[in-house]
N, C-alpha and C positions, 0 to 999 in steps of 0.2 A: 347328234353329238353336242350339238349345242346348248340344248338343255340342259344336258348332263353337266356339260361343263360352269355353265354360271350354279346349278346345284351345290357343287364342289366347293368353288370359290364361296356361298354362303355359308356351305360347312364351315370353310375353314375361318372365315372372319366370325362366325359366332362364336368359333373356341376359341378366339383371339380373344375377344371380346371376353367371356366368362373369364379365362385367364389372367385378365387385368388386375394389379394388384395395387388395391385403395392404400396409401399412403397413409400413416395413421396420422392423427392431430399431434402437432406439438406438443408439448407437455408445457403451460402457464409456471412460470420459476416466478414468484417473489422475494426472495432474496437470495444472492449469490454471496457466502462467505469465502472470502479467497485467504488463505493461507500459505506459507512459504515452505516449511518445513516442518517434519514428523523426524522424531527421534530413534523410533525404532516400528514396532505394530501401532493401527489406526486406532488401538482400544486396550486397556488393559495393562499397561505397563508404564513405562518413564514417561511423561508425557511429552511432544514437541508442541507447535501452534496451532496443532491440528484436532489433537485429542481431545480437548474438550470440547469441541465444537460435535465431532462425531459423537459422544457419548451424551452428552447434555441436550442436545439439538435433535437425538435420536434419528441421526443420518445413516436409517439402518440400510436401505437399499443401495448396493454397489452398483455400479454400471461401469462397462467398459468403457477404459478414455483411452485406445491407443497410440493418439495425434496428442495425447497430451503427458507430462509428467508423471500422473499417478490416477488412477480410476477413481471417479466421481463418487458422490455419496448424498443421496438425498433421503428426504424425509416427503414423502408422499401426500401426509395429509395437510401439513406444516406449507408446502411449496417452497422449502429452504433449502439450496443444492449448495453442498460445500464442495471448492476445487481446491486444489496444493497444487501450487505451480513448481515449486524445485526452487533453489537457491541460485539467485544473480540475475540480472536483470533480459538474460536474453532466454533462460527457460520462463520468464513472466511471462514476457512479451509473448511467448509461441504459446503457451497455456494458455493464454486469457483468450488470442487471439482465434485459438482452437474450440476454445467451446462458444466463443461468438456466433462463427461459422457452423455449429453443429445443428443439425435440420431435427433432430428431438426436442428441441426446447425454444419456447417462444422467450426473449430475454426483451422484449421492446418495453415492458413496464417493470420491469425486475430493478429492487436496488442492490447495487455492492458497496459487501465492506469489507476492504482491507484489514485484516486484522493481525497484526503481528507485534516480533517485540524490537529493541535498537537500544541504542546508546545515547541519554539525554544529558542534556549541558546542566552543569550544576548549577549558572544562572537562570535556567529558566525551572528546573522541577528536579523530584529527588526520587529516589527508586521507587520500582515499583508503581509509581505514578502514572496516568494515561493522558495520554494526548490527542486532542483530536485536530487531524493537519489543516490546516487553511490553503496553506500553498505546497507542492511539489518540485523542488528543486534537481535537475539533475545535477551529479558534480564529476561525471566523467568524462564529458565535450568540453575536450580544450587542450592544450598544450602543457609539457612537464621538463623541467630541468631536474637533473639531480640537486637537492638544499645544499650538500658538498659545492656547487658550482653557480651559486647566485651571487649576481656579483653585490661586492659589499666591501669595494674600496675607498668609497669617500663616503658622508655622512648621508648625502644626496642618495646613492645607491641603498642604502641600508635602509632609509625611510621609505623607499621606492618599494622595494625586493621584498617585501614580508614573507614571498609564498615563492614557489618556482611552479605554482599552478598557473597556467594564462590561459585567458577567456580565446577562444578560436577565434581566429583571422588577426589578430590583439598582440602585441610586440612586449608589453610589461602588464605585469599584477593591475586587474582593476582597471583596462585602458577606459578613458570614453572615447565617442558615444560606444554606448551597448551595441552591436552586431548583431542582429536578428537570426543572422547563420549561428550564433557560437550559443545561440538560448535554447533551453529546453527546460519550459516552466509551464506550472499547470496550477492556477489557482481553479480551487473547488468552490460549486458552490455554495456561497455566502449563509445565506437560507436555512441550507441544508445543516450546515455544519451548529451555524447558531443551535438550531432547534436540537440534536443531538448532545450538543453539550449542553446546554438548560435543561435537559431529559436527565442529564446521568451525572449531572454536577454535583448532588449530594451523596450519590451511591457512595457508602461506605465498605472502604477500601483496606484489608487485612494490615498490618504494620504491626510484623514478627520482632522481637527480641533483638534478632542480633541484625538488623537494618538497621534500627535503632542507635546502634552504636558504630557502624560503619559510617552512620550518613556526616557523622561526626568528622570524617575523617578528608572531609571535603569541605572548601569553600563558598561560602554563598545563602544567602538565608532562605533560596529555594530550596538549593540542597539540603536543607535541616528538617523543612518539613516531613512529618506524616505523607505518604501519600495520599495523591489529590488527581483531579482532574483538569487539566487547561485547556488552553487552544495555543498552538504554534507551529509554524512552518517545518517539514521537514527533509532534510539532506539527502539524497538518493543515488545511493553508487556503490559499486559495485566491488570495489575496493575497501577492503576493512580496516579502515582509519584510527589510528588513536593518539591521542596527546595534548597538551598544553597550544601548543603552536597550531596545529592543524584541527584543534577547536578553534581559533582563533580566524582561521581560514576557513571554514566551517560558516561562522557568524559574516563575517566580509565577504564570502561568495554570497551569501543567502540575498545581501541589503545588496548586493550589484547588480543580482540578476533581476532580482525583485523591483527595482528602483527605489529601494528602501519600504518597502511596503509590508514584506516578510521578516519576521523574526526567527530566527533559529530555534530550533529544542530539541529537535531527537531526527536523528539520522536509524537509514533502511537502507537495503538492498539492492529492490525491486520495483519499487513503486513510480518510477520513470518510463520503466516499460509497459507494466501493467496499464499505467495511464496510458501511453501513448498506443497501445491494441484497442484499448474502449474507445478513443479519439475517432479511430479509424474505422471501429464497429459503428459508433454514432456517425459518421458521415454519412455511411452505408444505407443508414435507420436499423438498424439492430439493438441498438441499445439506447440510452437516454443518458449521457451523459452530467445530467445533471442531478443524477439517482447516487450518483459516487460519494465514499466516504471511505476516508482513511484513519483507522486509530495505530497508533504505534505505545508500548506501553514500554515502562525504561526497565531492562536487563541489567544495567549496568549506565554508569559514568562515562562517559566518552574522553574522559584524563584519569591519570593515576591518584590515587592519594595520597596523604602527606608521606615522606620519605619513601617513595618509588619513583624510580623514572619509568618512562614510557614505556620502553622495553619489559620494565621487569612488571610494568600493571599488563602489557600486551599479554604476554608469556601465559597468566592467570587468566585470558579471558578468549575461554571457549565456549562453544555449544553442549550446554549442560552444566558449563562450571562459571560461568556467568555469576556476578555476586547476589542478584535479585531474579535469576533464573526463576525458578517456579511459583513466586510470588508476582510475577510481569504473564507469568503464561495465564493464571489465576486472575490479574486486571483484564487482560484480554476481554477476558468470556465474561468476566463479572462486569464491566462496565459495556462490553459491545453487543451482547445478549438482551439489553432491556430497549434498544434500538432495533432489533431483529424483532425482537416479539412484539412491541409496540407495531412496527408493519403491518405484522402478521393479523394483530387482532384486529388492525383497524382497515383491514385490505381494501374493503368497498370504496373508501373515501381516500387510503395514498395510493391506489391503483391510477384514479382519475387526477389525483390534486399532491404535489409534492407537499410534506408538513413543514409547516415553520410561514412567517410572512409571504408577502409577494414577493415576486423576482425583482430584483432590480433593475436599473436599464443597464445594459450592457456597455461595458465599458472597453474602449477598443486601446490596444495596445502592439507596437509595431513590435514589441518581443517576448509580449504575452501569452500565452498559447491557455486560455481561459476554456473555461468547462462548459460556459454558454453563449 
């Protein structure tokens, strides 16, 4: 009986064994383009931030992404996998966070780019223009008065009160010291960002007919420019901002939380969350957070032009009717594409070696939340 029985038992653990199912290898991603929003189909119609990248980048293989916003789209031979996370900063955060987490793809050498469009200050640049961020500001941690109810009884109050936004744990506008709880900031790195903008600083950038004459219609001799390419910090919340005053608020959050180190120029969505899933991928070691890169290109003015108030430039400025809408969706891909394929062709050498100088040393900051 006994024989028979250990016989069995090898039966059965051999077809255990043949049954075993090999795990396949991850799939090598060298670059992650992350996008926010599609306007309608991935191909073929109105475009959002997504479509060029799918038809240009030839992101022809779909894959299921059910844990995330919208199913993925790679290019196979390329190693280029574009995500669209959804609009605001808490589907970023679960998109990015999602495909971190996902056991098909090895992301440990892979770089992302943000790529999307926003609303840039006419002191720093003028439609249509791209930007590549330095630093990441959130602007939605913190405190809110109704502007109806800031006080602004004596002269004192009124120089005080510019905003009724306050920094968390923080009693007035702007309190010092900075509160390490009320920061959520992410400078990129340095390195990186250089070397991307000295790549794509002369690309030459469309500048239609009637930009032209809108750009007129704003302040500022950035705002006059042609489109161009720069570098500057950008605003990230969730909330869609518009006006004279709250660009103003805008610039004084950016130098407060920054410690003056950040400049303002174009406000986003998402890109606070985004950042902080890759933060949390990189502790993990899933990612390399110093592979990140954010371009935001201008949609639009983030104040009214001459003779409109706020309200009535807000009114005007949707998805799709945006004043430099398809001409911002167009910098996108024409400025953030020659970053993509430069990777691409030179895999062997940015696989091992990020491009641009050496690193710097590291600079510690008690409400800096830096990228290395």
């Amino acid at each position: 009986m006994r024989p028979l029985l250990a016989l069995f038992l090898l039966a059965t653990i051999t077809c255990a064994s043949a049954q075993t199912v090999v795990s396949p290898r991850p799939t090598e991603i060298k670059v992650v383009v992350i996008n926010m929003f599609e306007a309608g189909a991935d191909t073929g119609d109105i475009p959002g931030e997504y479509q060029h990248w799918v038809e240009n980048e030839h992101l022809d293989t779909v894959l299921p992404f059910p844990q995330g916003y919208h199913d993925l789209r790679l290019n196979s031979h390329t190693g280029v996998l574009g995500l669209l996370t959804g609009v605001g900063t808490a589907r970023a955060a679960a998109s990015v966070m999602a495909l971190g987490e996902d056991p098909r793809f090895d992301l440990t050498h892979a770089y992302f780019l943000v790529a999307g469009i926003g609303g840039i200050d006419p002191s720093a640049g003028s439609l249509a223009s791209a930007v590549w961020n330095d630093w990441i500001v959130d602007g939605d941690l913190g405190y809110e008065i109704d502007a109806r109810e800031i006080p602004n009884a004596t002269p004192a109050d009124r120089a005080l009160w510019t905003t009724g936004y306050i920094p968390l744990r923080k009693s007035v506008p702007y309190e010092q010291p900075v509160d390490p709880d009320s920061v959520l900031v992410y400078q990129l790195n340095a390195s990186l960002v250089d070397w991307a903008f000295n790549l794509t600083k002369d690309v030459v950038i469309p500048d239609p007919l009637e930009l032209k004459a809108l750009r007129l219609q704003f302040d500022g001799a950035a705002a006059h420019r042609p489109p161009f390419v720069l570098k500057g910090a950008n605003l990230s919340a969730s909330t869609f901002w518009h006006g004279q005053l709250m660009n103003q608020w805008a610039e004084d959050w950016v130098k407060y939380m920054t410690a003056g180190k950040g400049t303002y120029a174009i406000c986003g969505m998402e890109d606070t969350g985004t950042l902080q899933s890759l933060t949390f991928l990189a502790n993990a070691h899933k990612v390399d957070l110093n592979r990140v890169l954010v371009l935001r290109t201008a949609s639009n003015y983030d104040v009214p032009q001459h003779g409109q108030t706020a309200a009535q430039s807000l009114a005007g400025t949707k998805i799709g009717h945006y004043s430099a809408y398809l001409p911002s969706l167009d910098t996108a891909y024409r400025v953030g594409h020659v970053v993509v394929d430069s990777v691409v062709e030179h895999w062997a050498e940015d696989r091992e070696r990020i491009p641009g100088p050496p690193l710097p040393p590291l600079e510690t900051s008690k409400y800096s939340k830096q990228t290395r």
